[in-house]
Wavefront OBJ file of the C-alpha trace (Angstrom):
o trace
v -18.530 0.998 -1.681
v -14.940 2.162 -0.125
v -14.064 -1.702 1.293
v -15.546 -3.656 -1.780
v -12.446 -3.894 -3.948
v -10.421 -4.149 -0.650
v -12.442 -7.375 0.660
v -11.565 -8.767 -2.172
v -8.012 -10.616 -3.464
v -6.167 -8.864 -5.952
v -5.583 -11.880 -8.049
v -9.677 -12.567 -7.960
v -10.110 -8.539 -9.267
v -7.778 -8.912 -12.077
v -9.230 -12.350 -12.820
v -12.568 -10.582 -13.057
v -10.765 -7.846 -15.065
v -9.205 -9.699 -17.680
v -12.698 -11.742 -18.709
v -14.762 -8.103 -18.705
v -11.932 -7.215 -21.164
v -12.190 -9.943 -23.289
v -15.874 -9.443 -23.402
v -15.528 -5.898 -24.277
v -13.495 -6.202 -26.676
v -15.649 -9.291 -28.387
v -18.844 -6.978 -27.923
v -17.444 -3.968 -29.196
v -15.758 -6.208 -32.093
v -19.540 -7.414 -33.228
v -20.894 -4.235 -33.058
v -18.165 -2.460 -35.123
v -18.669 -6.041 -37.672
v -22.546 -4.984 -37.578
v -21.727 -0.581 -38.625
v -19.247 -1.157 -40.741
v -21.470 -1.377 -44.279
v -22.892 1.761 -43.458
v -19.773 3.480 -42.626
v -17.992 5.712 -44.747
v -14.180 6.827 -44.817
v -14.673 9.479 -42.462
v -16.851 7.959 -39.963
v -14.033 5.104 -39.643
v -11.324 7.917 -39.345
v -13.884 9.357 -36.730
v -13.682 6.293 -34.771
v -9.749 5.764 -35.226
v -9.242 9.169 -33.464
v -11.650 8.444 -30.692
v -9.675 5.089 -30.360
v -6.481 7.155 -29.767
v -7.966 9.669 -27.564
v -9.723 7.018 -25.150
v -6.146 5.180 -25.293
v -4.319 7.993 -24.371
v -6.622 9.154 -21.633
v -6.536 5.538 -20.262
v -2.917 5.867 -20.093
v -2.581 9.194 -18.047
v -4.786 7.542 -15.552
v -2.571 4.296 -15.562
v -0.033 6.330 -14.552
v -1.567 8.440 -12.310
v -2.766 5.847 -9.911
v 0.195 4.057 -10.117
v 2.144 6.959 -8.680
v -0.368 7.475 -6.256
v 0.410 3.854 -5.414
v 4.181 3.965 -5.342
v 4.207 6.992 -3.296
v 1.991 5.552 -0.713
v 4.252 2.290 -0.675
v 7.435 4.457 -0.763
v 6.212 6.407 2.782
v 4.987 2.828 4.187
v 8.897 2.050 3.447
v 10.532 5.033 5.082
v 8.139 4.556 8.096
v 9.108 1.147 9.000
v 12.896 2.815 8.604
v 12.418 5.810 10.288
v 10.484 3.561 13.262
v 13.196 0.990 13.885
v 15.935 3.610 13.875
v 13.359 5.567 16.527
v 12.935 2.257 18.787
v 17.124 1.528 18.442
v 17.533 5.390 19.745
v 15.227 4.631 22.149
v 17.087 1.209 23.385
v 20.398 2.795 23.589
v 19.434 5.980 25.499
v 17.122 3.713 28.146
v 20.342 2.159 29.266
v 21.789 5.183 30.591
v 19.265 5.707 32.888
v 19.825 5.067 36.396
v 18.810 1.657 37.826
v 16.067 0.014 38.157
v 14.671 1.666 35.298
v 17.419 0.955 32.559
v 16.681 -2.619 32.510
v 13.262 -2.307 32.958
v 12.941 0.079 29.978
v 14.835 -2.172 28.098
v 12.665 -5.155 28.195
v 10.072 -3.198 27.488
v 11.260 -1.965 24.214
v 12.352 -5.371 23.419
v 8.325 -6.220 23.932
v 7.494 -3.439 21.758
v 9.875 -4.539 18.771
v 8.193 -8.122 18.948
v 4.954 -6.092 18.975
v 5.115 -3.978 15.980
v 6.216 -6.917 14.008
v 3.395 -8.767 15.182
v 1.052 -5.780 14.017
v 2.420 -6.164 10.639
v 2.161 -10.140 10.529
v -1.699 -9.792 11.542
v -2.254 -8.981 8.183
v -6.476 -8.005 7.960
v -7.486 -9.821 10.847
v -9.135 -7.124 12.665
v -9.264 -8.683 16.036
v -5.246 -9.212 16.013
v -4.980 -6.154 15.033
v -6.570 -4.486 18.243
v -5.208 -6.909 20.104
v -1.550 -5.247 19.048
v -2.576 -1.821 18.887
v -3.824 -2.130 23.345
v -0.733 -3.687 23.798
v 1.439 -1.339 21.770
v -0.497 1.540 24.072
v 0.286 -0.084 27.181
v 3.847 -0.839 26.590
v 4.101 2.635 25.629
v 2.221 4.130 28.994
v 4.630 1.877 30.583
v 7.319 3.502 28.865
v 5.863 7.011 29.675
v 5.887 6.552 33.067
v 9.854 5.960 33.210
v 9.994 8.838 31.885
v 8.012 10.676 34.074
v 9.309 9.031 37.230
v 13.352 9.559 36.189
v 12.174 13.286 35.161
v 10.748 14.112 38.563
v 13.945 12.785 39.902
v 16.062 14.960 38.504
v 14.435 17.295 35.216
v 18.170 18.485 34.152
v 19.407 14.862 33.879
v 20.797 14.910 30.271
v 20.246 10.957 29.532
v 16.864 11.513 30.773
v 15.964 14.366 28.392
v 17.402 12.025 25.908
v 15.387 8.818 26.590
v 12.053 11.063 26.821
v 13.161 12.624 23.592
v 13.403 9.606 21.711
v 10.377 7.712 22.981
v 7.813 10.837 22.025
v 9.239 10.194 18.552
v 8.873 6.365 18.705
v 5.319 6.927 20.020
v 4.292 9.290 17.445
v 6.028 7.512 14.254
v 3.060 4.475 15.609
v 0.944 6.684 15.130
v 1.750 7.953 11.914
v 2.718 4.385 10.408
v -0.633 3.382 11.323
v -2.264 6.228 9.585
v 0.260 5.006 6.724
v -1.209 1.799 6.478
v -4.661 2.776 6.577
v -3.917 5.723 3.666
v -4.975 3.666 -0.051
v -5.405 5.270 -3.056
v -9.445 5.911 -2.949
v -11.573 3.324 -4.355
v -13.606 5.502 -6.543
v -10.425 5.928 -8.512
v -10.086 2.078 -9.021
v -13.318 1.958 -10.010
v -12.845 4.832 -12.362
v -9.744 3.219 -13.546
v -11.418 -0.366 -14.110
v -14.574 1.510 -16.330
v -12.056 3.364 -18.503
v -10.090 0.034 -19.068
v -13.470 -1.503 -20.212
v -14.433 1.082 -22.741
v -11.120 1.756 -24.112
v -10.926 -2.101 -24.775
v -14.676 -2.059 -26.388
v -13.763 0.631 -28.614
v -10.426 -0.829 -29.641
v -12.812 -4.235 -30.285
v -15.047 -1.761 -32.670
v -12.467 -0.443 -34.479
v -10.886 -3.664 -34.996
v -14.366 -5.354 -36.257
v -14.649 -1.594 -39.017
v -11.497 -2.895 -40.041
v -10.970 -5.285 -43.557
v -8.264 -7.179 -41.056
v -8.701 -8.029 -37.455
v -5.564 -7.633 -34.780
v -6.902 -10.077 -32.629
v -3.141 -10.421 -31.386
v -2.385 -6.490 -30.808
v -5.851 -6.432 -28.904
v -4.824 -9.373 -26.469
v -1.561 -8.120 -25.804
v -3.079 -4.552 -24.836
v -5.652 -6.318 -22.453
v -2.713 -8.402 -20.689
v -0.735 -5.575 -20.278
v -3.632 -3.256 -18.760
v -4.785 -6.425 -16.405
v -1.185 -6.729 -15.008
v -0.701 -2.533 -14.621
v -4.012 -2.465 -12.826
v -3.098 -5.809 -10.651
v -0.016 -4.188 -9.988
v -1.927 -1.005 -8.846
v -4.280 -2.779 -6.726
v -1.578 -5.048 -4.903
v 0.818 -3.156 -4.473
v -1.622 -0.341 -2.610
v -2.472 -3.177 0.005
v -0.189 -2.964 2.516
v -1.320 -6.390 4.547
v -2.331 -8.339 1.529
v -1.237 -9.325 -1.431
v 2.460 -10.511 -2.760
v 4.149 -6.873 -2.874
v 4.459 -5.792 0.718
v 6.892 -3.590 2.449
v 9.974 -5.333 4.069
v 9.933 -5.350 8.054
v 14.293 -6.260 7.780
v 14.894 -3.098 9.693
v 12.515 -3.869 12.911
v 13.972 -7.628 12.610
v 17.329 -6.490 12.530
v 16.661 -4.179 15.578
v 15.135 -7.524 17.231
v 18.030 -9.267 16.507
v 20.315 -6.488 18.048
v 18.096 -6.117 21.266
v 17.623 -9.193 22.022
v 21.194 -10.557 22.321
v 22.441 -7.062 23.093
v 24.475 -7.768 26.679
v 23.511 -5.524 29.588
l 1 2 3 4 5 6 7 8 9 10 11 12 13 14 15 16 17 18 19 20 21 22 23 24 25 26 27 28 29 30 31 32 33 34 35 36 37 38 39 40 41 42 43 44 45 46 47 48 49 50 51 52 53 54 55 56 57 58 59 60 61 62 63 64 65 66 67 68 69 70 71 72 73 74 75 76 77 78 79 80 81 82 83 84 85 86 87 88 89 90 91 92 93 94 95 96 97 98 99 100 101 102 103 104 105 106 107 108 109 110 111 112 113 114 115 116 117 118 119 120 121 122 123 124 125 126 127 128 129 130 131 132 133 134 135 136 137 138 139 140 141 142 143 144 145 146 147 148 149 150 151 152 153 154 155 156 157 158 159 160 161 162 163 164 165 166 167 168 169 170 171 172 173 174 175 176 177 178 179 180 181 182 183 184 185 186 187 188 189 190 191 192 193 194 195 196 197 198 199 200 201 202 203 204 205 206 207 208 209 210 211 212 213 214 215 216 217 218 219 220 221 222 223 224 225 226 227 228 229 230 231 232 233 234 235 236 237 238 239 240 241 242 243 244 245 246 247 248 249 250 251 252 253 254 255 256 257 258 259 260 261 262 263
């Protein structure tokens, strides 16, 4: 059940979202039409404070999942920083090292920019994506062993230490922008969120339908406003799909710099 929401466009789920609301709320509306002769004052006051309660508990969850969300999109954002400014360190320091290997290291990072925006314009396509991910490892083992050969050259060389410096920490920030990626807030929460949503609109429709006037209006409002939270939740938690995604500008910028940078 983890991938089922996932597999499935954002726009389709709250789609799917905003009809189950509207037939909650037209189910919970007949059934309050059907108790209300046999209800008294306090049995509608009853059901007027469970109404708040469910709200309000519907609303803490809102906005705990869409923190959850945020956060994860705000790391996804400092990752794709904190990687370009990794590969750039990288760039400069490979072009003190002595020849052959400054140039060669150079072109190779320049491969590895075009790379990682490639990983991110692959999108869900699985096979792309391990497509980018071998050749991401290989440029980096290629990368590695410039470091290794200039070390065992000469280990005290200071622009050496620097170059090996800088590409552990682009290799690991991969690594940890692809955990990034792959770290959603947990499905059983959306699901939790969605079945909340439902009740709280069928016992808003019950409450309206125990009333002598129905707010048809206020009801459809509140179900427009939950559909587009939620949709908001759900795309904006999907880091290859969907219409919010994190900006690549810095890695294109860096591309942009590398690739016309003069030798």
């Amino acid at each position: 059940m983890d991938e089922i929401l996932f597999n499935i466009d954002s726009a389709v789920i709250a789609l799917g979202l905003f009809l189950a609301l509207i037939a909650a709320l037209e189910i919970g509306r007949r059934l309050g039409l059907k108790a209300r002769p046999g209800l008294d004052d306090a049995a509608r006051s009853q059901a007027s404070s469970l109404q708040n309660a469910i709200v309000g508990m519907l609303a803490l969850l809102l906005a705990f999942t869409l923190s959850m969300a945020i956060n994860r999109y705000e790391t996804r954002r400092q990752l794709v920083l904190e990687e370009a400014n990794a590969i750039g360190t990288t760039y400069l320091r490979a072009k003190m090292l002595p020849a052959p290997y400054a140039s060669e290291a150079a072109e190779l990072l320049r491969q590895y920019v075009a790379n990682r925006l490639e990983f991110f314009d692959a999108g869900i396509d699985q096979q792309r994506l391990r497509a980018d991910n071998e050749q991401a490892a290989q440029l980096q083992r290629q990368l590695w062993s410039i470091a290794t050969t200039t070390s065992a050259q000469d280990n005290r060389a200071i622009p050496t230490s620097l170059f090996v410096q800088a590409l552990n920490d682009t290799i690991d920030l991969q690594t940890t922008r692809l955990t990034a990626f792959q770290n959603r807030v947990p499905e059983t929460v959306i699901w939790l969120l969605l079945g909340v949503a439902v009740a709280t609109v069928g016992v808003v429709g019950y409450n309206n339908g125990l009333g002598n006037r129905h707010h048809t209006f206020g009801a459809l409002t509140l179900i427009v406003l939950i559909t587009i939270i939620i949709w908001v939740i759900i795309d904006i938690d999907r880091p290859r799909r969907g219409l919010i995604q994190v900006s690549q500008q810095s890695i294109i910028s860096l591309q942009d710099f590398i690739t016309h940078d003069v030798p």
